[in-house]
Backbone atoms as SQL, in Angstrom:
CREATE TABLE atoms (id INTEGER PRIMARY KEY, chain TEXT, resi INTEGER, resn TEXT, atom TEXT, x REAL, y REAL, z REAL);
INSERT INTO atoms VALUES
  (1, 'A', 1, 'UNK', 'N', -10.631, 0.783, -6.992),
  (2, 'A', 1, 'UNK', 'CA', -9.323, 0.190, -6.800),
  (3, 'A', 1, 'UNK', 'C', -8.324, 1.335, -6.635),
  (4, 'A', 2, 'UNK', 'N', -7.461, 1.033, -6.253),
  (5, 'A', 2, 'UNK', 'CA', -6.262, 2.343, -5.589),
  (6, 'A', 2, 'UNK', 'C', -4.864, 1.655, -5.548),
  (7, 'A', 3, 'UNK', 'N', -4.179, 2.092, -5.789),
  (8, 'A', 3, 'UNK', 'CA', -2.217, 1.683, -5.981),
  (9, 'A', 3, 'UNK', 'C', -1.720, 3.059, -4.844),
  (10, 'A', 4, 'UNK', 'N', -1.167, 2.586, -3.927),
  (11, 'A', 4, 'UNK', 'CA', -0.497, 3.268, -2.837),
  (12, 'A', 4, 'UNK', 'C', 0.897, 2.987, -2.906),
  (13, 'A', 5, 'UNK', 'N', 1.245, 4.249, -3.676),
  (14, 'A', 5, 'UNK', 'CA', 2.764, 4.710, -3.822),
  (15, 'A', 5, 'UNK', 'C', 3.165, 4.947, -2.113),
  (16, 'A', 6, 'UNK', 'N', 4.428, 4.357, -1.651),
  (17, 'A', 6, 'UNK', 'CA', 5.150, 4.121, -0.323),
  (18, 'A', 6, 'UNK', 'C', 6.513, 4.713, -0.984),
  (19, 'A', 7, 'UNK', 'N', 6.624, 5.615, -0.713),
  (20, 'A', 7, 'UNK', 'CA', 8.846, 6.645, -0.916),
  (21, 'A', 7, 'UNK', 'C', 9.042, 6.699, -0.112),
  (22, 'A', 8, 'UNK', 'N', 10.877, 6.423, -0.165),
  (23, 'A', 8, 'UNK', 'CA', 11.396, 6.589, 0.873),
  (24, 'A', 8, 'UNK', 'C', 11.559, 8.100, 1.127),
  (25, 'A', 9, 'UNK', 'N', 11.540, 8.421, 2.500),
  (26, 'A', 9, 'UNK', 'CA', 11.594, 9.626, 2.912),
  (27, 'A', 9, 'UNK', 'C', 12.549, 10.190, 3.727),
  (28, 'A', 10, 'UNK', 'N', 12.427, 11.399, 3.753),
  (29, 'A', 10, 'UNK', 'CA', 13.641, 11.601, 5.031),
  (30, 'A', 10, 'UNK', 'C', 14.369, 10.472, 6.287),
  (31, 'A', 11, 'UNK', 'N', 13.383, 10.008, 6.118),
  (32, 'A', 11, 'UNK', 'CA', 13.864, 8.837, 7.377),
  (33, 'A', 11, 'UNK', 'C', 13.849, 7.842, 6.907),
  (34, 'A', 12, 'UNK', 'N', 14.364, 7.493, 6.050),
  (35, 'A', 12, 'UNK', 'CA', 15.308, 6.315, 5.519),
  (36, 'A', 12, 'UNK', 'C', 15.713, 5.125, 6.191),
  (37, 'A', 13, 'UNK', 'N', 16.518, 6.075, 6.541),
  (38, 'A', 13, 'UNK', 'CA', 17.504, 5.152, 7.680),
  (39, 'A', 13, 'UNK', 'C', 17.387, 4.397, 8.553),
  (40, 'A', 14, 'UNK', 'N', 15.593, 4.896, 9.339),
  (41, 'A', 14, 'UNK', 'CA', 14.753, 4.266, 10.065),
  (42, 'A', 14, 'UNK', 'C', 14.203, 2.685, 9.858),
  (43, 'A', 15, 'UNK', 'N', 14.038, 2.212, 8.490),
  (44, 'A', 15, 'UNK', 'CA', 13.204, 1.448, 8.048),
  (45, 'A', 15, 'UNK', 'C', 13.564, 0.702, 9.104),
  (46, 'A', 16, 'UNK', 'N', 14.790, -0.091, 9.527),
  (47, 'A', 16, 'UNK', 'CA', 15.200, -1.436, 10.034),
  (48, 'A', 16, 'UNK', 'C', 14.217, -1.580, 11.355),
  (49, 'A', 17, 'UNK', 'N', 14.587, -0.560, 11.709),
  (50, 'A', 17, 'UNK', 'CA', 13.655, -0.257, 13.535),
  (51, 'A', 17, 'UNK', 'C', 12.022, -0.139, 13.603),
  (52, 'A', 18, 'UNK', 'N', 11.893, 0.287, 12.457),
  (53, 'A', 18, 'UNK', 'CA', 10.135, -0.032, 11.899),
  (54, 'A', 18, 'UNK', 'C', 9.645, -1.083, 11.127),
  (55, 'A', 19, 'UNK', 'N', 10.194, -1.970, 10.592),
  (56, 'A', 19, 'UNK', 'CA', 10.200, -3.033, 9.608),
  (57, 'A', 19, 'UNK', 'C', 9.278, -3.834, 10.095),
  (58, 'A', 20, 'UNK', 'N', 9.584, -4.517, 11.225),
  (59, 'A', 20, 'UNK', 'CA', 8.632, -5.451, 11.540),
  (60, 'A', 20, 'UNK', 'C', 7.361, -5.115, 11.746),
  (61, 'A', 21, 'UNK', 'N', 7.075, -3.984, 12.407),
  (62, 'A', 21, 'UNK', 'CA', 5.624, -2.954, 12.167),
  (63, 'A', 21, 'UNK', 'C', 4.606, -2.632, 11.531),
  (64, 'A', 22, 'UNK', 'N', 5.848, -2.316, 10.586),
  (65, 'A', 22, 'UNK', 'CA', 5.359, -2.428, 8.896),
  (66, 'A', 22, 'UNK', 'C', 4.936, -3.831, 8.430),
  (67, 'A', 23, 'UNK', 'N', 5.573, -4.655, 8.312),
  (68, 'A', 23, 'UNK', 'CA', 5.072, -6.182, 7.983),
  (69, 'A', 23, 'UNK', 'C', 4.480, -6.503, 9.106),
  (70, 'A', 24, 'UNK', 'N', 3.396, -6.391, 9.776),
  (71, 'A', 24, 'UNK', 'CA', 2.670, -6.428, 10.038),
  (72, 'A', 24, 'UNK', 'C', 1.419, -5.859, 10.181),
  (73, 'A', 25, 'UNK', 'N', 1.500, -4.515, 9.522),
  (74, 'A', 25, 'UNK', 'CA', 0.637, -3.743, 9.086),
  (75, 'A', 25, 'UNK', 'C', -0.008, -4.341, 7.850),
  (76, 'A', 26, 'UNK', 'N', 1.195, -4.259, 6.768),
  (77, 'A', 26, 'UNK', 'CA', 0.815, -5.282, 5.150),
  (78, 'A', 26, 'UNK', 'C', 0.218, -6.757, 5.874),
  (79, 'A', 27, 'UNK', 'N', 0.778, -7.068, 6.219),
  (80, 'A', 27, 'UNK', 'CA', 0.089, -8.944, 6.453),
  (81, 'A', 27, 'UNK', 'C', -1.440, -8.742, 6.972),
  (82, 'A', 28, 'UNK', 'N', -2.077, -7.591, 7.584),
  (83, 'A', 28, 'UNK', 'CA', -2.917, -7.253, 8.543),
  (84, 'A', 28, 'UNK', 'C', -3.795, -6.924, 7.203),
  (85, 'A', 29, 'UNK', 'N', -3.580, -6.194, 6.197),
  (86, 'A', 29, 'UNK', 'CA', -4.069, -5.514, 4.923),
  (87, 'A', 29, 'UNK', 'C', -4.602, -6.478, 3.557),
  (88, 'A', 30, 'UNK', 'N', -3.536, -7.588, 3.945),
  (89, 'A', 30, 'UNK', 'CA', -3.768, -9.315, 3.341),
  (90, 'A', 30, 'UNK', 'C', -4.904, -9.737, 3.491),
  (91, 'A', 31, 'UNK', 'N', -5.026, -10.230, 4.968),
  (92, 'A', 31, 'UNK', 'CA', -5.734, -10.543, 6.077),
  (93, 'A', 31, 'UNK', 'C', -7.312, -9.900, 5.064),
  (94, 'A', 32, 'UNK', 'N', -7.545, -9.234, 5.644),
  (95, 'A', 32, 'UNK', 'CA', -8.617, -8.081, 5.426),
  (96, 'A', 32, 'UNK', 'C', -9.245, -8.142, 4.426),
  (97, 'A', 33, 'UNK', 'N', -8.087, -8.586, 3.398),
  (98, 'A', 33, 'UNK', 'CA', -8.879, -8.410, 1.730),
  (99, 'A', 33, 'UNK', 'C', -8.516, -7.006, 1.172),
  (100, 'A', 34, 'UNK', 'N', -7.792, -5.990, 1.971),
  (101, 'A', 34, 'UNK', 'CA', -7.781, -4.776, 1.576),
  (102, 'A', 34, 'UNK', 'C', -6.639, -4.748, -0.209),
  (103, 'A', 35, 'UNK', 'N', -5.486, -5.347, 1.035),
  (104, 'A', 35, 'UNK', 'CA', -4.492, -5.405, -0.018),
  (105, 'A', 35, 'UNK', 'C', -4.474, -6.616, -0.829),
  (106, 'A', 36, 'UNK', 'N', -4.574, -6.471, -2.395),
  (107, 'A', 36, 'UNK', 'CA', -4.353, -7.737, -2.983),
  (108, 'A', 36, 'UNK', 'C', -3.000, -7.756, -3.670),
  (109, 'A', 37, 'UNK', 'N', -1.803, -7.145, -3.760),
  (110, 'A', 37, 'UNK', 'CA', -0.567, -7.144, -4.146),
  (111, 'A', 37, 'UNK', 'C', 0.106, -6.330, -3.753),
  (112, 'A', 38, 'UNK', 'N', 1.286, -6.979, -3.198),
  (113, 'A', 38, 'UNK', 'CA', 2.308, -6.255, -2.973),
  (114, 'A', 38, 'UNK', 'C', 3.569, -6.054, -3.180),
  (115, 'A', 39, 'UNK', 'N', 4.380, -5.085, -3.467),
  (116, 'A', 39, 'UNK', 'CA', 5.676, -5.286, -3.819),
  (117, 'A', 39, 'UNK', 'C', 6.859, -3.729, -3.692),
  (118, 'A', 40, 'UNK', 'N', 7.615, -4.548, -4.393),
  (119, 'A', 40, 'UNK', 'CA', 8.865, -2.987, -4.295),
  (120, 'A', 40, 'UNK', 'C', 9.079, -2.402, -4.847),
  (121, 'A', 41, 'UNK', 'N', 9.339, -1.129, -5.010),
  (122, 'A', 41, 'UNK', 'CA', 9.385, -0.159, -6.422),
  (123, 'A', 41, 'UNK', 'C', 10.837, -0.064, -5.976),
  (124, 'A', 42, 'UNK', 'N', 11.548, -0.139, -8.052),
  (125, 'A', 42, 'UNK', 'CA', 12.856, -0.626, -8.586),
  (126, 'A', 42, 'UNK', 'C', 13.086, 0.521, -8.642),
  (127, 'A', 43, 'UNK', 'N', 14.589, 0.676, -8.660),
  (128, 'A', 43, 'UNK', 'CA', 15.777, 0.467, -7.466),
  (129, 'A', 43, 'UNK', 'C', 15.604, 0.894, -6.357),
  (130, 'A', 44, 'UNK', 'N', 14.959, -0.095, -5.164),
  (131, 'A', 44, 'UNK', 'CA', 14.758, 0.559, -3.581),
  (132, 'A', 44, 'UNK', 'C', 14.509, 2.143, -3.758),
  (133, 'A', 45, 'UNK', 'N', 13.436, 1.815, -4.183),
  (134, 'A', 45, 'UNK', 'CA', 12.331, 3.484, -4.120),
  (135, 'A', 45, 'UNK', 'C', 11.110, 3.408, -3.308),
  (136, 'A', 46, 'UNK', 'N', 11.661, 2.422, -2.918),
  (137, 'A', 46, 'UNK', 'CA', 10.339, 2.069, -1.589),
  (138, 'A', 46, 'UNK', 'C', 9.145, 1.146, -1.467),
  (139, 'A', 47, 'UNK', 'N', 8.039, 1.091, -1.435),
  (140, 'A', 47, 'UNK', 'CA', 7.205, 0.246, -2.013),
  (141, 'A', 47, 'UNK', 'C', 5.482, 0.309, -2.814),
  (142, 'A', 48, 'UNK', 'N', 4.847, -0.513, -3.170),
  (143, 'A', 48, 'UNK', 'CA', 3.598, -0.219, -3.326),
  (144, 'A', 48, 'UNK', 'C', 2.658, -1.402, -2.969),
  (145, 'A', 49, 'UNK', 'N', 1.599, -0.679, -2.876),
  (146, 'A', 49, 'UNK', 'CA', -0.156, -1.562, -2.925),
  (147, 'A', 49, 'UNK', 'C', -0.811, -1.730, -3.579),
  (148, 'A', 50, 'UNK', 'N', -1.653, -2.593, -3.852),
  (149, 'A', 50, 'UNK', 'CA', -2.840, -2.781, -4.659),
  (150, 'A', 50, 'UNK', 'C', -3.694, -2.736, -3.893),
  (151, 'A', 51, 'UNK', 'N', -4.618, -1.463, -3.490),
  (152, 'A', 51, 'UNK', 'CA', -6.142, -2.294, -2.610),
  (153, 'A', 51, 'UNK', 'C', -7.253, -2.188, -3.372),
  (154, 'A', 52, 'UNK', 'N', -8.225, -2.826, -3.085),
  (155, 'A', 52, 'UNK', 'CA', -9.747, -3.263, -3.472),
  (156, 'A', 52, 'UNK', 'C', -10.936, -3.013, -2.788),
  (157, 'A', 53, 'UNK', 'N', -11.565, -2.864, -2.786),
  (158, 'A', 53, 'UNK', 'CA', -13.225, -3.018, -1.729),
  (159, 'A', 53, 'UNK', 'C', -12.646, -2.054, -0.466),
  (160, 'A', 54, 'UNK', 'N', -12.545, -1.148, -0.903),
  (161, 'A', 54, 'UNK', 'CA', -12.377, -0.133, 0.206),
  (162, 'A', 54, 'UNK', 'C', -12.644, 0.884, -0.416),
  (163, 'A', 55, 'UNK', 'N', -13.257, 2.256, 0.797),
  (164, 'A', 55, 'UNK', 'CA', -13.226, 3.420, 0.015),
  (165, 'A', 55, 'UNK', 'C', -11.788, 3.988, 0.016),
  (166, 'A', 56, 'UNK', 'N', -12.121, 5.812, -0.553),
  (167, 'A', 56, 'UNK', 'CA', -10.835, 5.981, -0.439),
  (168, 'A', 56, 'UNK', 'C', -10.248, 6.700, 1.077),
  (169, 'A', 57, 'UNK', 'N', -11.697, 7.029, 1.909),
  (170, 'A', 57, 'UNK', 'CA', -11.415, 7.404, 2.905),
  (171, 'A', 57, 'UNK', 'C', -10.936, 6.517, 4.245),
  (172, 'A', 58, 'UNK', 'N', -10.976, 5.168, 4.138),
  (173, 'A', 58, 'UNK', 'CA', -10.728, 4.235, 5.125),
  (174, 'A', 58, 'UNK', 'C', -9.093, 3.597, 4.365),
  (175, 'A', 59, 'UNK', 'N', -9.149, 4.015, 3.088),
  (176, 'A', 59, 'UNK', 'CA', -7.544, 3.438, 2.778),
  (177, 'A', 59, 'UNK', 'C', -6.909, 4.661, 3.676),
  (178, 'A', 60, 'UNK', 'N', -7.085, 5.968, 2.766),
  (179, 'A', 60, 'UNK', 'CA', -6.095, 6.811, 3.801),
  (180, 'A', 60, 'UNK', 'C', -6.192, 6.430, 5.308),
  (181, 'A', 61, 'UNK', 'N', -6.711, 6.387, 5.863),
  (182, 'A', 61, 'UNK', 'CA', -6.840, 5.983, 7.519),
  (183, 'A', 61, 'UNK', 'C', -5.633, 4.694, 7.874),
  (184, 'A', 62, 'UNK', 'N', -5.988, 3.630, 6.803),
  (185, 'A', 62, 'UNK', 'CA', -5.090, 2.339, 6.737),
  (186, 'A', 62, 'UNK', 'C', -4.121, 3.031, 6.520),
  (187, 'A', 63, 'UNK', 'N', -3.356, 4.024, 5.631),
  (188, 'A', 63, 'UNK', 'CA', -2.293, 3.900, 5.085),
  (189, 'A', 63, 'UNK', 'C', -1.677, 5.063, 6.269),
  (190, 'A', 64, 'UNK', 'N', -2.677, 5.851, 6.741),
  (191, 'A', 64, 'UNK', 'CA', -1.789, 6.822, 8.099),
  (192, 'A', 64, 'UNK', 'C', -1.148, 5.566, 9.548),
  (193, 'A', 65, 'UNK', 'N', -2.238, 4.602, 9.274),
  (194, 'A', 65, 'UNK', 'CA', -1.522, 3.989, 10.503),
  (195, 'A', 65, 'UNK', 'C', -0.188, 3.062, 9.715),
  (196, 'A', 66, 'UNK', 'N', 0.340, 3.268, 8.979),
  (197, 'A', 66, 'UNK', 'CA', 1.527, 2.350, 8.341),
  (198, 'A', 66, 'UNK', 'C', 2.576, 3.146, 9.644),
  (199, 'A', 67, 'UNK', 'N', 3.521, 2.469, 9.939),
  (200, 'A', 67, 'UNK', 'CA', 4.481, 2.670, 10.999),
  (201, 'A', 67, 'UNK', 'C', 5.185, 3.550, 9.975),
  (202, 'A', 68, 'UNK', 'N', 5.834, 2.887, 8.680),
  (203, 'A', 68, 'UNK', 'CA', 6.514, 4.000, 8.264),
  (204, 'A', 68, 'UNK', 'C', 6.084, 5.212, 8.141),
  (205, 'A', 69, 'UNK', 'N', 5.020, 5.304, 7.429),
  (206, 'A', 69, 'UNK', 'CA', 4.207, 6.625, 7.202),
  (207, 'A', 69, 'UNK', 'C', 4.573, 7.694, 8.710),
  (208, 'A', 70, 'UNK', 'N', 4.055, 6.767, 9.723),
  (209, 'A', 70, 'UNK', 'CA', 3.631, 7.917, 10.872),
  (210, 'A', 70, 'UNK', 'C', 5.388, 8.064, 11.215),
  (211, 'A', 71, 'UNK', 'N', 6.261, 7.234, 10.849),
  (212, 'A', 71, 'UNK', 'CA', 8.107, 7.573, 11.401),
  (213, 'A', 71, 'UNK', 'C', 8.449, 8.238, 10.148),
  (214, 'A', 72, 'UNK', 'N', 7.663, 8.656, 9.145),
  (215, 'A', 72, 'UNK', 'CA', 8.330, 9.414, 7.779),
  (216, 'A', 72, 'UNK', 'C', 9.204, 8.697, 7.395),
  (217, 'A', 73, 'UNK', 'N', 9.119, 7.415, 7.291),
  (218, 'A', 73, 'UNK', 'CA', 10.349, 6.193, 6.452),
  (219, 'A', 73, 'UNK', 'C', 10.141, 6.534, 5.067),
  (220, 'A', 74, 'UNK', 'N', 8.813, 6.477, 4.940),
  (221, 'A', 74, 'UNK', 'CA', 8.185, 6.605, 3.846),
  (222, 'A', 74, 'UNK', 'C', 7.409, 8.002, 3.803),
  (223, 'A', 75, 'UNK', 'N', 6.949, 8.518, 2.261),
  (224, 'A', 75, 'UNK', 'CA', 5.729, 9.223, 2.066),
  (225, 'A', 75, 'UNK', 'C', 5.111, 8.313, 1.167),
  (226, 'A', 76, 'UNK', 'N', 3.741, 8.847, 1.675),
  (227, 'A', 76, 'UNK', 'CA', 2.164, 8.313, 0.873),
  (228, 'A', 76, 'UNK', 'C', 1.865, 8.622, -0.369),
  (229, 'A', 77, 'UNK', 'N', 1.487, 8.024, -1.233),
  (230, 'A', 77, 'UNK', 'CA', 0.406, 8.633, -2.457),
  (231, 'A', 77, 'UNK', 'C', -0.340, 7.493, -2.892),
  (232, 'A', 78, 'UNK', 'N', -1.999, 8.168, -2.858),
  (233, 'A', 78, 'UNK', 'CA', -2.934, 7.208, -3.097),
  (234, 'A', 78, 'UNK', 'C', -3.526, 7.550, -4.644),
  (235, 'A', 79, 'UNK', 'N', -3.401, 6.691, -5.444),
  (236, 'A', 79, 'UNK', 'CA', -3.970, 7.087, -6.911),
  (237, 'A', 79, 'UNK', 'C', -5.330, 5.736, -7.095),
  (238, 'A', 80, 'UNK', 'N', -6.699, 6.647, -6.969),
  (239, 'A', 80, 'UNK', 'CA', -7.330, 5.799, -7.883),
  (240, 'A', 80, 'UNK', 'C', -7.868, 5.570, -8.958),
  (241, 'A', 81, 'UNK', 'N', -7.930, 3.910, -9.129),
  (242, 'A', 81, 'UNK', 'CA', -8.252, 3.597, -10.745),
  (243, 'A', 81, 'UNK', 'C', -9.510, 3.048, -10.807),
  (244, 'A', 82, 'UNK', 'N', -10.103, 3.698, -12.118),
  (245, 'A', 82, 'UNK', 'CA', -11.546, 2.470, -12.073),
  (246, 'A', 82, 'UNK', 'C', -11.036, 1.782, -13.498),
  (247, 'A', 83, 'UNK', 'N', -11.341, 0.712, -13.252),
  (248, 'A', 83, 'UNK', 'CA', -10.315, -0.701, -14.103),
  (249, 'A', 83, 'UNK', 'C', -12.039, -0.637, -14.978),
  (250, 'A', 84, 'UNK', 'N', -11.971, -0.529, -16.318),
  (251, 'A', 84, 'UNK', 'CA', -12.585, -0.621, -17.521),
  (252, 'A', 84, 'UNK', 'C', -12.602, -2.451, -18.189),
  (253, 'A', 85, 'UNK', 'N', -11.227, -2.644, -18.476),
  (254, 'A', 85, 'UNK', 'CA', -11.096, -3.969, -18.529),
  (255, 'A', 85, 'UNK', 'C', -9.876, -4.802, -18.004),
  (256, 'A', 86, 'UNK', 'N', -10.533, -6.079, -17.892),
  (257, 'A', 86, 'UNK', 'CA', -9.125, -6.898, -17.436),
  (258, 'A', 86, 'UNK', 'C', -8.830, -8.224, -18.098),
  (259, 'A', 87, 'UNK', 'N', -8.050, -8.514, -17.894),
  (260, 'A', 87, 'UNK', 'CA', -8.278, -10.488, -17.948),
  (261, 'A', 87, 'UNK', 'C', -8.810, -10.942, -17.198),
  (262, 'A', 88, 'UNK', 'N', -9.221, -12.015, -17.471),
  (263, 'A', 88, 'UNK', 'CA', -10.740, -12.649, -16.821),
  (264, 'A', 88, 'UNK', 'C', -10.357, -13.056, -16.100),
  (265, 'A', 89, 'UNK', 'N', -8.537, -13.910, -15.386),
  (266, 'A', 89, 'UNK', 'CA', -8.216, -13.822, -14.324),
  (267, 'A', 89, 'UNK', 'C', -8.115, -12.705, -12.996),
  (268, 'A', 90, 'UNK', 'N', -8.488, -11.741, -13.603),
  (269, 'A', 90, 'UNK', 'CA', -8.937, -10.678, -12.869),
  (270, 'A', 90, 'UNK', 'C', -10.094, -9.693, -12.762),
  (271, 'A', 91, 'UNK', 'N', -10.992, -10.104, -13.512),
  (272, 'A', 91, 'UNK', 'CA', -12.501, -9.789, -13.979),
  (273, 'A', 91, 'UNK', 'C', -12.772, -9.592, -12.445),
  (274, 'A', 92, 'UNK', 'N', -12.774, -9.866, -11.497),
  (275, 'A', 92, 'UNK', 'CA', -13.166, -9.674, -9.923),
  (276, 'A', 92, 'UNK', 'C', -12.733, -8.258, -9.956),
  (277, 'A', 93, 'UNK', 'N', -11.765, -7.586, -10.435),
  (278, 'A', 93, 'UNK', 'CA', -11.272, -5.829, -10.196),
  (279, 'A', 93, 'UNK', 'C', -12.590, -4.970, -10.838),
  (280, 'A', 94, 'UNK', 'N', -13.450, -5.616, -12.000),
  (281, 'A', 94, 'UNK', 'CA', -14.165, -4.660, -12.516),
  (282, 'A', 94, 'UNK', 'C', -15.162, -4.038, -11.951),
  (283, 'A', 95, 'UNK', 'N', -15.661, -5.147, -10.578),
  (284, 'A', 95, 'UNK', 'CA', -17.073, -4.911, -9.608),
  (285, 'A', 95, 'UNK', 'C', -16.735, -3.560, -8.915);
């Protein structure tokens, strides 16, 4: 499992003109099964991922083609976790 830290980056300012790109990159990551949560890091610090059943070499690949990534809206960081325990509503993370 892996959490993909998304910062805003020098190009900030960009997001609006890449946005839709981007949400469609995430919806594409849905799709897939890659990504199972998503959301915003507080106060507009940009965003993050949850992915699953991927290695870590095909996430980076996913996460270079993010529009922001490749317009520097954002920078990347991929941290992974191996999940020990969960709630059994989420017992599927331990495989």
């Amino acid at each position: 499992m892996f959490i993909v830290l998304l910062k805003f980056a020098k190009n900030r300012a960009d997001a609006g003109q890449f946005m839709q790109a981007h949400k469609d990159w995430i919806c594409a990551g849905l799709e897939d099964g890659v990504f199972i949560l998503v959301g915003s890091l507080k106060p507009a610090q940009g965003g993050m991922l949850l992915a699953h059943n991927t290695s870590l070499e095909a996430l980076q690949q996913r996460v270079a083609e993010d529009p922001f990534v490749q317009h520097q809206v954002v920078s990347s960081e991929i941290i992974e976790v191996a999940p020990n325990q969960a709630n059994q509503r989420l017992a599927f993370l331990l495989n």
